[in-house]
Legacy VTK file of the C-alpha trace (Angstrom):
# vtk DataFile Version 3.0
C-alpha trace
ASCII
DATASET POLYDATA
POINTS 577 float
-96.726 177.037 -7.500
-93.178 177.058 -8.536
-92.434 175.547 -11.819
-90.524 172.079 -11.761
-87.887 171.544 -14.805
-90.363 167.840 -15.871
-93.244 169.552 -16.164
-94.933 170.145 -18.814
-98.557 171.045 -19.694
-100.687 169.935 -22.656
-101.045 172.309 -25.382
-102.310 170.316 -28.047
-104.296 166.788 -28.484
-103.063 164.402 -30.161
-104.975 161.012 -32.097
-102.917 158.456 -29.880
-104.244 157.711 -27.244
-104.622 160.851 -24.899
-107.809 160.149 -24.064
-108.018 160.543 -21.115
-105.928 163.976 -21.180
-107.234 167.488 -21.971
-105.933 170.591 -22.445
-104.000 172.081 -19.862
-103.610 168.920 -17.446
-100.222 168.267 -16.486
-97.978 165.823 -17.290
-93.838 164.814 -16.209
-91.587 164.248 -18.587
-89.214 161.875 -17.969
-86.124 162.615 -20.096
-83.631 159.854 -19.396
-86.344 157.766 -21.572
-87.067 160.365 -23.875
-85.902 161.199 -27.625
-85.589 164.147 -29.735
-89.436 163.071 -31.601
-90.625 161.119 -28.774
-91.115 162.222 -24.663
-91.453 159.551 -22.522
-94.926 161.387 -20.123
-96.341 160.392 -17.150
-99.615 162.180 -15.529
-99.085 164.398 -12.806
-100.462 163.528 -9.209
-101.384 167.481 -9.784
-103.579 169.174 -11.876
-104.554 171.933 -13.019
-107.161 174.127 -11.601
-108.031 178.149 -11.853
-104.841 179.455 -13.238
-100.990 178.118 -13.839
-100.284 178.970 -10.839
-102.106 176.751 -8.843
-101.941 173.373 -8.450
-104.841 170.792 -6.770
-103.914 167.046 -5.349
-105.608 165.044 -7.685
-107.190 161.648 -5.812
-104.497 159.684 -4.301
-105.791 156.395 -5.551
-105.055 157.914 -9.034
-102.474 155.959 -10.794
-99.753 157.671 -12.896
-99.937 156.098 -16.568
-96.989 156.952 -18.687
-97.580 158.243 -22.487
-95.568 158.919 -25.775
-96.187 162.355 -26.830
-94.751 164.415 -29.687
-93.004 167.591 -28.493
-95.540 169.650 -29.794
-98.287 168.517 -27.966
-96.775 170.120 -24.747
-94.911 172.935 -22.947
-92.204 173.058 -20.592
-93.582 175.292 -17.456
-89.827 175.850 -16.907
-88.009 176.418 -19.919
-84.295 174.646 -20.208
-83.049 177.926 -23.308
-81.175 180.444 -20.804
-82.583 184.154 -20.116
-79.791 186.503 -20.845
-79.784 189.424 -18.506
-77.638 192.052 -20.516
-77.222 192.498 -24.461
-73.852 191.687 -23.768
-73.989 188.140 -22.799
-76.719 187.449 -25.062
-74.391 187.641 -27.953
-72.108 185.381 -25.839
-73.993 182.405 -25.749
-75.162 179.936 -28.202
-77.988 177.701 -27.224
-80.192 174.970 -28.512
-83.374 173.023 -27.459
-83.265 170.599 -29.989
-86.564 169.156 -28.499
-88.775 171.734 -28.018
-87.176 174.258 -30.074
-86.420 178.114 -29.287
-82.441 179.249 -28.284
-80.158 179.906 -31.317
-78.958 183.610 -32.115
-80.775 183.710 -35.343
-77.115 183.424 -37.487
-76.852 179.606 -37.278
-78.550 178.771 -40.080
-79.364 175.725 -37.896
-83.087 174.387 -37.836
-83.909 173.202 -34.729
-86.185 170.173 -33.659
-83.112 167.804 -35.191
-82.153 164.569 -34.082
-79.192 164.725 -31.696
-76.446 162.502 -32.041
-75.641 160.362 -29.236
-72.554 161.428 -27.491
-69.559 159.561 -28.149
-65.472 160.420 -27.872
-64.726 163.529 -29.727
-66.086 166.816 -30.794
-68.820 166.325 -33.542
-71.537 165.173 -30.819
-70.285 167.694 -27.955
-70.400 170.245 -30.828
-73.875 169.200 -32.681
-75.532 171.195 -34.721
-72.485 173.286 -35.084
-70.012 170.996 -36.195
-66.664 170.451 -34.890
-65.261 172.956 -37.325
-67.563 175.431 -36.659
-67.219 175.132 -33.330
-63.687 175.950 -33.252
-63.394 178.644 -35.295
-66.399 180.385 -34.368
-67.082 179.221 -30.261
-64.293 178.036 -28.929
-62.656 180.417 -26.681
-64.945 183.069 -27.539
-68.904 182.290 -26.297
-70.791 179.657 -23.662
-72.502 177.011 -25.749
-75.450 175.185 -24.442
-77.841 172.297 -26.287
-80.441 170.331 -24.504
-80.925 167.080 -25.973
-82.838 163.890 -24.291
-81.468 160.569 -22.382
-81.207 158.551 -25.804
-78.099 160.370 -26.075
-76.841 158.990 -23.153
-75.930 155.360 -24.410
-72.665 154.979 -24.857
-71.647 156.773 -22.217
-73.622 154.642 -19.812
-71.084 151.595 -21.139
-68.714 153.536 -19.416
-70.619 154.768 -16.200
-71.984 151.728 -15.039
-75.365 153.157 -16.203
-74.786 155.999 -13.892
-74.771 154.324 -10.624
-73.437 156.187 -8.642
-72.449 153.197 -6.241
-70.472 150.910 -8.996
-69.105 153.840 -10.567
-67.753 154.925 -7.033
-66.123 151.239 -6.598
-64.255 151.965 -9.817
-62.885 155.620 -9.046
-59.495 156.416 -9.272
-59.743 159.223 -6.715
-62.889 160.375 -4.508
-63.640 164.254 -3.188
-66.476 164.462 -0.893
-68.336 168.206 -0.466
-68.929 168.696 3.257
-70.309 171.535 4.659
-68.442 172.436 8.480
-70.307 174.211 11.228
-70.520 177.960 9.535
-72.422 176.153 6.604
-69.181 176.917 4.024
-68.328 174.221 2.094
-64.895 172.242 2.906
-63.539 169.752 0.377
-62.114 165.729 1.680
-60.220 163.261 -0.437
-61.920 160.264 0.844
-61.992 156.285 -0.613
-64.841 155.069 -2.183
-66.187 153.226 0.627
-66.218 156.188 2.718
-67.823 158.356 -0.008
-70.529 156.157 -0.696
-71.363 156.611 3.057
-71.444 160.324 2.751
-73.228 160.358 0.214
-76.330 158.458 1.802
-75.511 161.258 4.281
-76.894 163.433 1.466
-73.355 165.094 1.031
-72.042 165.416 -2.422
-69.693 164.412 -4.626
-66.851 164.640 -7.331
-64.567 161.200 -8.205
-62.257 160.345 -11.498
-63.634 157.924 -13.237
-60.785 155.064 -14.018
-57.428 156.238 -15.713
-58.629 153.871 -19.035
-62.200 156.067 -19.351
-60.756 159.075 -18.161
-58.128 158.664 -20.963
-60.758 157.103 -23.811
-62.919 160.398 -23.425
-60.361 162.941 -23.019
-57.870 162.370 -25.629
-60.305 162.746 -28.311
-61.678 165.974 -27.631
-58.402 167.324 -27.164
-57.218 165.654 -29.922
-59.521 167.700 -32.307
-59.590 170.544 -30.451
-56.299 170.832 -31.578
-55.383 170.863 -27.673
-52.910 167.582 -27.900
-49.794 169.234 -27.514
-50.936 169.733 -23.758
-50.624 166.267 -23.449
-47.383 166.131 -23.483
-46.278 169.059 -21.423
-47.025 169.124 -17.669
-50.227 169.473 -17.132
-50.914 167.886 -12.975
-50.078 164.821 -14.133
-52.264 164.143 -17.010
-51.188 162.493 -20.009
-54.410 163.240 -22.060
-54.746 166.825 -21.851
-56.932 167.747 -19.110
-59.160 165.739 -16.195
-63.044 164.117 -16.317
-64.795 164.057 -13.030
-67.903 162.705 -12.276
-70.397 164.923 -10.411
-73.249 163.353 -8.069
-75.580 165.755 -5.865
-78.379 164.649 -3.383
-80.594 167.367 -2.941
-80.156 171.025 -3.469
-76.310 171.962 -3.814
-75.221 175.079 -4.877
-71.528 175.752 -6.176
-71.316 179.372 -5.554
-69.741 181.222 -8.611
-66.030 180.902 -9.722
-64.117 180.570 -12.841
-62.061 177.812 -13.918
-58.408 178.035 -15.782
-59.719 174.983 -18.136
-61.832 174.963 -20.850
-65.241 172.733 -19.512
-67.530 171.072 -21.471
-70.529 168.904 -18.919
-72.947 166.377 -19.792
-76.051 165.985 -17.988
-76.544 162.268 -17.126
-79.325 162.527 -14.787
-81.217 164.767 -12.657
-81.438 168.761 -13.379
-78.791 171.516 -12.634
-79.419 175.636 -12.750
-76.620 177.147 -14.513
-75.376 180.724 -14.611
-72.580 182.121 -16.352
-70.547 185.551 -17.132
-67.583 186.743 -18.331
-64.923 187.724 -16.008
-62.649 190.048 -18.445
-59.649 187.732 -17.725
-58.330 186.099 -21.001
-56.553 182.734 -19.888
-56.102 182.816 -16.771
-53.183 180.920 -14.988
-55.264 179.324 -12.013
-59.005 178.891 -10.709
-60.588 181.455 -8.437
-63.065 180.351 -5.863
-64.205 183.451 -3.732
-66.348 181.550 -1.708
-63.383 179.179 -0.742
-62.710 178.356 2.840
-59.293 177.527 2.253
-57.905 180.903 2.630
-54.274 180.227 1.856
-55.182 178.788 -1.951
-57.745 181.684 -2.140
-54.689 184.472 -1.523
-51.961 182.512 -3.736
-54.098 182.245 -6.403
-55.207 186.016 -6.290
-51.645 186.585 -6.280
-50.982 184.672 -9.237
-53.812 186.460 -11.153
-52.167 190.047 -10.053
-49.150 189.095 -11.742
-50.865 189.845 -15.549
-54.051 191.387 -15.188
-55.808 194.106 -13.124
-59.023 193.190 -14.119
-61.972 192.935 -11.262
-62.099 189.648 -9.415
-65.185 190.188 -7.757
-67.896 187.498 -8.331
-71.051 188.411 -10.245
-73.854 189.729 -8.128
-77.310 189.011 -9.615
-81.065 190.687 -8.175
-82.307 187.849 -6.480
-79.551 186.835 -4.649
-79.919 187.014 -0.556
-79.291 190.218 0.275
-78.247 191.475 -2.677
-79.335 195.113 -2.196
-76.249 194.834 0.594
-73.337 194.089 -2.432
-71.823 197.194 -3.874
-71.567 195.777 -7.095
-74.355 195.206 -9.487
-73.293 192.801 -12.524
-76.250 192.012 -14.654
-74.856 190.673 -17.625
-75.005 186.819 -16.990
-76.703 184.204 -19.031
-79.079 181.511 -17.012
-80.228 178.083 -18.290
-81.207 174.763 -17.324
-79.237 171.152 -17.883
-81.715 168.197 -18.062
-80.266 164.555 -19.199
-79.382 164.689 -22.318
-77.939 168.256 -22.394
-73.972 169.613 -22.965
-72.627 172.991 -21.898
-68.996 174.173 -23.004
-68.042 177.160 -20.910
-64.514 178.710 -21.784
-61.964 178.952 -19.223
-62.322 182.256 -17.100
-66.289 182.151 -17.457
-67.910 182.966 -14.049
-70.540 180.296 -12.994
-72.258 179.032 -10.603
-74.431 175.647 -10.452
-77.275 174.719 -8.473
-79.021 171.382 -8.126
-83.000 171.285 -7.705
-84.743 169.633 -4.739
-85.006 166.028 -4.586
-88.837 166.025 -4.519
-88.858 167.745 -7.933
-91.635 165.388 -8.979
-93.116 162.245 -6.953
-93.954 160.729 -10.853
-90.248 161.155 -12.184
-87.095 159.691 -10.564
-85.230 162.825 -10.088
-83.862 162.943 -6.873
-80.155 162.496 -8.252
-78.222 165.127 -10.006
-75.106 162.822 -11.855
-73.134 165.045 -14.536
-70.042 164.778 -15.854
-67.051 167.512 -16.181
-64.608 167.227 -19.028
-61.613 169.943 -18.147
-59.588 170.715 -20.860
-56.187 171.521 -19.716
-53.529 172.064 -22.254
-50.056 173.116 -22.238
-49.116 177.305 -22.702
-46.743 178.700 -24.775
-45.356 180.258 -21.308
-45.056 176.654 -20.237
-43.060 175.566 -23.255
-41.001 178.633 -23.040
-40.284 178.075 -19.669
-39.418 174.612 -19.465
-37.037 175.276 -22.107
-34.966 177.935 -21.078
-34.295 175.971 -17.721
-32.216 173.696 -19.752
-30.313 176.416 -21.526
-29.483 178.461 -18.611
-27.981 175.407 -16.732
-25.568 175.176 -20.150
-23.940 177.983 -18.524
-21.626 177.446 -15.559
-22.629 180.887 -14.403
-26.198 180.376 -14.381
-25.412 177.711 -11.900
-23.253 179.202 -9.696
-24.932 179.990 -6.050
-25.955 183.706 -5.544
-23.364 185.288 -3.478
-24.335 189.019 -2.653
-21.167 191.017 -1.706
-23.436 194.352 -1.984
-26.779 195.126 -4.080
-24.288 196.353 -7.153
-21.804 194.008 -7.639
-24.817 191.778 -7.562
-26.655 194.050 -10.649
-23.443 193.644 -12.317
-23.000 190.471 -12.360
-26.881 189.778 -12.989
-26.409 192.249 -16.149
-23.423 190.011 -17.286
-25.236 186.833 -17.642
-29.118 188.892 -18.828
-26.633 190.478 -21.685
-24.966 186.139 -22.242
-28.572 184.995 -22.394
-29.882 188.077 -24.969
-27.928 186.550 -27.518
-28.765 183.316 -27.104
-32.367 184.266 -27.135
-31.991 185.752 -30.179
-31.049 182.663 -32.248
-32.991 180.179 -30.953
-35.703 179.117 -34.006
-39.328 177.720 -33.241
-37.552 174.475 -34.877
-35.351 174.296 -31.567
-38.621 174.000 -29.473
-40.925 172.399 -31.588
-39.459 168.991 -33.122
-41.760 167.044 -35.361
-42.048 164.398 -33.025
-44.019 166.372 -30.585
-46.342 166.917 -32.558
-47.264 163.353 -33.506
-50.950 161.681 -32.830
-49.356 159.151 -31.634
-45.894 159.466 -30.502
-43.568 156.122 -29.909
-42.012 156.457 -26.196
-39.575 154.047 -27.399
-38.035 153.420 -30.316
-35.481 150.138 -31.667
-32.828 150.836 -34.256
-30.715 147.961 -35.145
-31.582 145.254 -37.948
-33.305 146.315 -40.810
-33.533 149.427 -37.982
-36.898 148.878 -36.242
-39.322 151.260 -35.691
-36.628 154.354 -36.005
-36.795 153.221 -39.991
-40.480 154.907 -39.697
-39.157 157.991 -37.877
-36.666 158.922 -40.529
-38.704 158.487 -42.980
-41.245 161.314 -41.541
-38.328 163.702 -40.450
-37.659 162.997 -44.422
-41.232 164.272 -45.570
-40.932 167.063 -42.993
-37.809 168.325 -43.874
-36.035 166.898 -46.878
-33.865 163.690 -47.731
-30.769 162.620 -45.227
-27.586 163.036 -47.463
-23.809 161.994 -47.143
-23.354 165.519 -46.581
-25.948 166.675 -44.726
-24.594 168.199 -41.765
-26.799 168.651 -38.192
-25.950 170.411 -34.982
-26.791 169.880 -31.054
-30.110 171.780 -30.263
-28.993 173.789 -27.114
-32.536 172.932 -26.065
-32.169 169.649 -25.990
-30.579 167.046 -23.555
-29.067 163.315 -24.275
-27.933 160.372 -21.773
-26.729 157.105 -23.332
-26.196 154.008 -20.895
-25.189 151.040 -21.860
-27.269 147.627 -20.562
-26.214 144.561 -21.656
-25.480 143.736 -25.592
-27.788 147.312 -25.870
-27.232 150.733 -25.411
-30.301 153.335 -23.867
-30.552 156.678 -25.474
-32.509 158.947 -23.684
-33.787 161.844 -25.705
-35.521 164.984 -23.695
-36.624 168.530 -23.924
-37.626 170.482 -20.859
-37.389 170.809 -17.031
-41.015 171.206 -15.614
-41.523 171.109 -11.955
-39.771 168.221 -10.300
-37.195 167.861 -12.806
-39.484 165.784 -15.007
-38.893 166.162 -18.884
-42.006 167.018 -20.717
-40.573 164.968 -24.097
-39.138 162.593 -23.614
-37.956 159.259 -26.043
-35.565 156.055 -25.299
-33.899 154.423 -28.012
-32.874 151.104 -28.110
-29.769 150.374 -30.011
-27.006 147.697 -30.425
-23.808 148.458 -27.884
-21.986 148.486 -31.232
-23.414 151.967 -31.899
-22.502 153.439 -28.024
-19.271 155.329 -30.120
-21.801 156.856 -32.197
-23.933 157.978 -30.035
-21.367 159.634 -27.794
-20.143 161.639 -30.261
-23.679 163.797 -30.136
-23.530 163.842 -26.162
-19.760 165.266 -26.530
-20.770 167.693 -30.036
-20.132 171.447 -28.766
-22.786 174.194 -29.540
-22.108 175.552 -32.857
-19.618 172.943 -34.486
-20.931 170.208 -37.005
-21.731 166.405 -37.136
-22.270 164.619 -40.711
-22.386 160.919 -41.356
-19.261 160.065 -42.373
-18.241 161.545 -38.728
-20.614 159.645 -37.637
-18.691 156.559 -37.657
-21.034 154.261 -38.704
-20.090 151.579 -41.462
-23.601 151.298 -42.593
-24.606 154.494 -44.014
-28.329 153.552 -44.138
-27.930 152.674 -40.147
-26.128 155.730 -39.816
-28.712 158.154 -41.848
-31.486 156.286 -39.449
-29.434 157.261 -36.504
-29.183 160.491 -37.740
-32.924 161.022 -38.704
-34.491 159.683 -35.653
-32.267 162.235 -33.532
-33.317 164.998 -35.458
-37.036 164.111 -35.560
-37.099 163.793 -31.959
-35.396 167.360 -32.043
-32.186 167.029 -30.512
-30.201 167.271 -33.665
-31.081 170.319 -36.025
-29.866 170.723 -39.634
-26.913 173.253 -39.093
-28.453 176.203 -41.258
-30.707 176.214 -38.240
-28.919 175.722 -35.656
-26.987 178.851 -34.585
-27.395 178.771 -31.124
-24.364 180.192 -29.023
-24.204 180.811 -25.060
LINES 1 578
577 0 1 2 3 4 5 6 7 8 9 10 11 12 13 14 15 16 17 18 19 20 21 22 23 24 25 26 27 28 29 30 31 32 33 34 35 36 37 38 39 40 41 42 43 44 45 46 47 48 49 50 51 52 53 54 55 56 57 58 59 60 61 62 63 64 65 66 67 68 69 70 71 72 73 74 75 76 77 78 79 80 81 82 83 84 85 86 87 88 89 90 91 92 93 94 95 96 97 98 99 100 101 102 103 104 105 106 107 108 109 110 111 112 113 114 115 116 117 118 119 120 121 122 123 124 125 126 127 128 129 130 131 132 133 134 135 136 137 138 139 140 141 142 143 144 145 146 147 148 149 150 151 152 153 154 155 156 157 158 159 160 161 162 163 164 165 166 167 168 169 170 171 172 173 174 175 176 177 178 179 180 181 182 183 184 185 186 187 188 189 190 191 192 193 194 195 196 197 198 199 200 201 202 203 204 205 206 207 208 209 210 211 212 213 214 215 216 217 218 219 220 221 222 223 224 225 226 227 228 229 230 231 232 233 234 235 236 237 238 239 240 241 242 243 244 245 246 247 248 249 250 251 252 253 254 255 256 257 258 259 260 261 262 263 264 265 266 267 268 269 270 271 272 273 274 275 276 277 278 279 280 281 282 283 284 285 286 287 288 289 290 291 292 293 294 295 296 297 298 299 300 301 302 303 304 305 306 307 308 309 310 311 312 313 314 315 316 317 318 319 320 321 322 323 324 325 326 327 328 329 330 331 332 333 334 335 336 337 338 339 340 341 342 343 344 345 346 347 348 349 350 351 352 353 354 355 356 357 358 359 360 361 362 363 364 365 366 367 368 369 370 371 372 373 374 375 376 377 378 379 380 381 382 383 384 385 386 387 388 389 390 391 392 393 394 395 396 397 398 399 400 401 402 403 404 405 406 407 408 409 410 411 412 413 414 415 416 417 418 419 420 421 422 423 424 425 426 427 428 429 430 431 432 433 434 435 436 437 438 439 440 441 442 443 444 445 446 447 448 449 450 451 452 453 454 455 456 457 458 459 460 461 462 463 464 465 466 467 468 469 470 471 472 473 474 475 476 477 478 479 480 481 482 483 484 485 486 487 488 489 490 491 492 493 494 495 496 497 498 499 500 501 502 503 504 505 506 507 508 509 510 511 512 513 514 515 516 517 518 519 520 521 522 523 524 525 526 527 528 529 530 531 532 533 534 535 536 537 538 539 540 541 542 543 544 545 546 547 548 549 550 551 552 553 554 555 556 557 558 559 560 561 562 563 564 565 566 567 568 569 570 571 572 573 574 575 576
């Protein structure tokens, strides 16, 4: 018979009341009741008889009777730890069974057979036995991680996912993606409202849906906040302001999600049902995009190839493993790949440009043990580049320069190169003086960063900010004299008895800043501030220039400019076009 991923046959009596069981009968394990110490068992409607590899129908008026057994009384028939096909790989992965033990690479220094934590927002539980530390210095980036665990883990995220119905959590999704297969059998993807979904998938069609902004936000931010992934958050990343995208998973029946590789870092939690995992390297350090072979949406398919020819010539070929149909047919054989098996309770973290593929077991994986519903969530960690900071910043510095503006008007191929080499030599220089303090401004980098900020009486919340840019840097004098940060734009408009200063770095696609602040100041202080909108790269603003009577307004002005980075001390701030 073919192994099912409950099963589990009895290897060892125990005094509490197994009776009734002997060695070598069958039981299911349910896991969404299990714990670490304690398996939640119900006897099979099979048994046993000749050899493992048969089963017999046991009496159909026998009545399944469910049992607490100790891991060690039993043994999966289908074990979750992965098989690594390749020496290569094997050193790649890190895995746990924290239940029945085996996995591990022998270096952890980790026992095994340890309670599990139950999985709340941020890294320590994703991360267990590791540690969050550990697991960033030592995983991260660099190997697949994998520990099975049991449902008891599971509690506080069913708070969250309406206790994994699929139904009520479908009623609360902010957007709904239904898996369709057309008339060749290749799977299409449809945005589709919940109402709709839910109807396909009683069809038996599956499904991925965002969970509400508010959960969505609640689980994300904290993982990227120790991951040390925050600054995404505030760059353009699709629209996200929490550094990457959850998405809810829900399979009827066997689905298989042929293999590809993701641009995000992925870390998935088993909620219910079981899933067949298999994963590789592809060669390609962060990549820029996805890449879905098996896509039927040719256009994506070709940009994104594309894309991925602009910085690598690494293979994009799929892995091709031995007992795939037809196999012998591929010209490729790629062996090293690592396979395991998710069951509720269990976490995989698979780095971002990891082949995998992901395949869901039959619904009728055991009549004892309610199975029939693979639900699994997908945390995508999706932070800002250094390429994206870069770029989003010289789009702002270029456009200081009338010529950079000016419409391309070809006369012949080299007056063009001339004129090109003109503005490339302009741009060289300016290149060259721009500091990591004219991209990165302290305020960027905050936990929590204030969108807006009040300065007037006793000077609001910009007090606070000037007194960090003061522990950053060092104390606001009478003196002190600051510059414009090419980088760096300001708009002031008056409303009222208040003035709005806008504060913003970057141009990412659509025109939308990625940092941007308002401050909310008297109209008394309008002067002030449009003496910074009209200060000229490379010349010098100090307080008493300022114009401010009251010099601990005017050093709060000053401050809260500077820590939101568009006014730089002037020893730093030699920036010319």
């Amino acid at each position: 018979f073919s192994p099912t991923p409950v099963c589990c046959i009895v290897t060892s009596k125990s005094s509490l009341g197994l009776r009734d069981l002997a060695l070598g009968d069958f039981v299911d394990i349910d896991y969404s009741r299990s714990s670490t110490l304690s398996l939640s068992a119900i006897r099979c409607v099979h048994c046993l008889s000749g050899d493992e590899s048969k089963r017999v129908l046991e009496s159909l008026k026998t009545k399944s009777r469910r049992y607490t057994l100790h891991p060690s009384f039993v043994r999966p028939l289908l074990p979750f730890t992965g098989d690594s096909k390749g020496k290569e790989i094997e050193s790649l992965v890190w895995e746990y069974d924290s239940v029945f033990g085996g996995g591990g690479d022998g270096k952890s220094g980790v026992s095994n057979l340890m309670g599990t934590p139950i999985f709340e927002p941020g890294l320590d539980s994703y991360s267990w036995p590791l540690g969050s530390e550990r697991f960033r210095r030592e995983v991260f980036d660099k190997k697949a991680f994998v520990v099975h665990g049991c449902g008891t883990r599971l509690n506080v995220l069913k708070q969250d996912f309406n206790h994994f119905d699929v139904k009520s959590m479908l009623d609360e999704a902010s957007k709904v993606v239904v898996w369709m297969k057309d008339r060749r059998g290749k799977m299409q993807y449809i945005q589709a409202t919940s109402e709709v979904g839910w109807s396909c998938f009683n069809s038996g069609h599956s499904l991925y849906f965002n969970p509400s902004i508010k959960v969505q936000e609640k689980w994300m931010r904290a993982i990227c906040m120790e991951l040390g992934l925050n600054f995404g958050m505030l760059l353009d990343t699709g629209g996200s302001t929490f550094g990457g995208d959850l998405e809810v998973f829900a399979v009827q029946g066997p689905h298989v999600t042929p293999w590809h590789f993701d641009a995000q870092h992925n870390f998935t939690i088993q909620l219910s049902g079981f899933k067949s995992w298999k994963v590789a390297r592809s060669g390609i350090a962060n990549p820029m995009t996805n890449l879905h072979p098996s896509s039927t949406n040719m256009g994506a398919l070709m940009e994104n190839i594309k894309l991925h020819r602009t910085y690598t010539s690494s293979s994009l070929d799929p892995p091709v493993y031995t007992n795939l149909e037809n196999s012998a047919k591929n010209a490729k054989d790629f062996s090293q790949f690592h396979s395991f098996v998710l069951r509720p309770g269990s976490v995989a973290y698979v780095p971002a440009g990891w082949w995998h593929t992901v395949q869901s077991f039959d619904p009728n994986v055991s009549p004892s043990v309610d199975s029939s519903i693979s639900v699994s969530i997908n945390m995508s960690v999706d932070a800002g580049r250094w390429a994206d900071l870069l770029m989003s910043r010289l789009k702002g510095l270029v456009a200081r320069d009338a010529r950079w503006r000016q419409r391309i008007q070809v006369s012949s191929l080299p007056s063009a190169q001339t004129h090109l080499g003109l503005l490339l030599s302009s741009l060289k220089s300016s290149l060259e003086a721009l500091t990591p303090s004219h991209f990165l401004p302290p305020a960027m980098l905050l936990e929590h960063r204030t969108r807006v900020i009040h300065l007037g009486g006793s000077h609001g919340n910009a007090r606070h900010q000037r007194e960090l840019y003061e522990q950053e840097v060092g104390e606001i004098r009478d003196t002190s004299k600051f510059e414009r940060n090419p980088l760096g734009s300001i708009a002031v408009i008056s409303r009222g008895e208040k003035v709005e200063v806008i504060v913003s770095h970057g141009n990412t696609r659509g025109g939308t800043a990625d940092f941007e602040v308002t401050i909310v100041a008297p109209k008394i202080l309008r002067p002030s501030f449009d003496s910074v909108v009209h200060l000229k790269t490379g010349t010098c603003l100090n307080l008493l220039e300022l114009g401010v009577e009251d010099r601990e307004l005017g050093k709060t002005l000053l401050g809260t400019l500077a820590f939101n980075g568009l006014l730089l001390p002037s020893a730093q701030a030699e920036v010319s076009n």
